[in-house]
C-alpha positions in Angstrom: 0.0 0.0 0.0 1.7 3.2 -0.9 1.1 6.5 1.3 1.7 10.1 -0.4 2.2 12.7 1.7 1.5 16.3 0.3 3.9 19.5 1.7 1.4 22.1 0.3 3.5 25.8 0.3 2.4 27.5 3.4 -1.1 29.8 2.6 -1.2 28.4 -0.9 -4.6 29.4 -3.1 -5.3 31.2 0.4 -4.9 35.2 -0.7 -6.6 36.1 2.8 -4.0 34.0 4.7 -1.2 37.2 3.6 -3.6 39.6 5.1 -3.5 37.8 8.4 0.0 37.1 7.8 0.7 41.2 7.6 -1.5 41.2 11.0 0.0 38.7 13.1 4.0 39.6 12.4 4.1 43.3 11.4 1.4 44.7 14.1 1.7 42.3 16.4 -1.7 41.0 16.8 -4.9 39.0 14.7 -6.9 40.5 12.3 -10.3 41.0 12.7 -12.7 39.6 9.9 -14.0 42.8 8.6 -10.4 43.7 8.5 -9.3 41.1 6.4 -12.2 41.4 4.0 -11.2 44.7 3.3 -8.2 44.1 2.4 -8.5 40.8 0.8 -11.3 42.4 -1.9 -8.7 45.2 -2.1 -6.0 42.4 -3.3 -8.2 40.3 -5.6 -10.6 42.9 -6.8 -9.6 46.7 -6.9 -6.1 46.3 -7.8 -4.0 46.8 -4.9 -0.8 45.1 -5.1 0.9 43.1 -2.9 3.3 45.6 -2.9 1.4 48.3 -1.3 -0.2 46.2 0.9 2.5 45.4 2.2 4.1 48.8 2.6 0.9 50.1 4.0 1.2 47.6 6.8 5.2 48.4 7.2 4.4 52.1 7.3 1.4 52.2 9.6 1.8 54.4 12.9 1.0 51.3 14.6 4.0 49.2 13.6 6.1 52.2 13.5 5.7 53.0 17.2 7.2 49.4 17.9 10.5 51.6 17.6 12.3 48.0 16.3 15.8 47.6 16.0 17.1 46.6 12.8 17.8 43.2 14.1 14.5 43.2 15.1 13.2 44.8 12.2 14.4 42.3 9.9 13.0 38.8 11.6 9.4 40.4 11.3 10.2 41.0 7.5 11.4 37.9 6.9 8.2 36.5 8.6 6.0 38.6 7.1 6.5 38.8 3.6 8.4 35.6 2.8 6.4 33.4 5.9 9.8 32.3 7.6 12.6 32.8 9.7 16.0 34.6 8.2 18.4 32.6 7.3 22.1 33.7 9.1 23.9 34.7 5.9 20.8 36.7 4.5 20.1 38.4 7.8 23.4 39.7 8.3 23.9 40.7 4.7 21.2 42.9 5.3 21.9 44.3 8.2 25.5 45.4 6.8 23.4 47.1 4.3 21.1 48.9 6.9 24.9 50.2 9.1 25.6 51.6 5.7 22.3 53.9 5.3 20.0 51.5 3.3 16.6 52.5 3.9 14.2 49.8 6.0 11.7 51.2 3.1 14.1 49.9 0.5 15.1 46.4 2.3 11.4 46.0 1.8 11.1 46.6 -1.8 13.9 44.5 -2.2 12.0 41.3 0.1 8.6 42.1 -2.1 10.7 41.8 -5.6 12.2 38.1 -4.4 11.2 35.0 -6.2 10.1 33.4 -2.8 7.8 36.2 -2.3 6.7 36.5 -6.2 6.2 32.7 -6.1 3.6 32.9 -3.5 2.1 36.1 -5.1 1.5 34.5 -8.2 0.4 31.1 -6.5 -2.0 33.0 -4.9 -3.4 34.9 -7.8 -2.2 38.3 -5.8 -0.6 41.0 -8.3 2.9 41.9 -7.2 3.9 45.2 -8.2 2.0 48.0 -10.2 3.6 49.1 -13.3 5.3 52.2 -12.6 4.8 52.2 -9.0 8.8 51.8 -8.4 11.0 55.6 -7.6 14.4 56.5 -8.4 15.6 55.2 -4.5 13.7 51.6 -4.7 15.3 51.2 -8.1 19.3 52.3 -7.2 19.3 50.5 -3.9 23.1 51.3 -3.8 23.3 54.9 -4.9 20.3 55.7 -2.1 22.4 53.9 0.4 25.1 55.8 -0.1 23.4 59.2 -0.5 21.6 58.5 2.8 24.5 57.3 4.7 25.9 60.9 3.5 23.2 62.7 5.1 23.9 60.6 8.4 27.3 61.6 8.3 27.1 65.0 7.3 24.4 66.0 8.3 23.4 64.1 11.5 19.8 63.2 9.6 18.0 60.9 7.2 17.1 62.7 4.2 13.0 63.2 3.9 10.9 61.5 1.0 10.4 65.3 -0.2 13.7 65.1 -1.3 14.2 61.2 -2.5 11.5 61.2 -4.8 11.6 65.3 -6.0 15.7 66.3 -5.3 14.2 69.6 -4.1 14.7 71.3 -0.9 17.1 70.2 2.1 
């Protein structure tokens, strides 16, 4: 008698399960069912992407006042966009790129644009990324790091989205 055994991907055909995903690691606690409706019709029917749901979650004023470390920072991206824990080399790769003024907005970009992530996306019948939605900073990942590590250095700051996405003003 033979036995099969299926290892179905996690939250496979299950585009609500990333919603409660985004919930549980980013803010910390369970969605509430009119909660993830919203934003599951959002996903599968008025076009959001997976991308901005997923920065919308990141840059929420209830994660944000989590104050993480970047340590920390990273094990909830890891779980909440690719479903698992950081591997060591990965983990400290990025955090050498965080010390050296990557943005946490671009490590994010950069987790949303992996296979793993657009594997599950596309299993899942979620659209990744909106044409055009990309700016000059999530597209020259090194060039930002190293103009934002300038402003740390120089300038004692971070420099503001006014002037990422515009070049005007200081």
């Amino acid at each position: 008698m033979l036995v099969y055994t299926y290892i179905d991907v996690p939250l496979r055909k299950n585009p609500d399960a990333l919603v409660r995903r985004l919930y549980r690691e980013v803010l910390s606690r369970e969605a509430k069912e009119t909660e993830v409706r919203s934003w599951t019709d959002r996903l599968l029917s008025d076009g959001i992407s997976a991308e901005k749901l997923v920065k919308s979650f990141f840059g929420s004023q209830e994660f944000q006042a989590k104050h993480l470390s970047n340590d920390e920072f990273l094990d909830v991206v890891y779980q909440a966009v690719l479903g698992r824990t950081p591997d060591e080399a990965g983990k400290n790769s990025w955090l050498s790129w965080l010390e050296k003024g990557l943005t946490r907005d671009i490590v994010i970009i950069q987790f949303v644009k992996s296979l793993e992530f657009c594997n599950y996306c596309k299993d899942n019948g979620i659209v990744l990324i909106e044409e055009g939605s990309r700016t000059y900073r999530e597209k020259n990942a090194g060039v930002t790091a190293f103009v934002n590590r300038l402003y740390q250095v120089l300038l004692g700051r971070a420099g503001s989205l006014r002037v990422w996405n515009t070049g005007a003003g200081c």
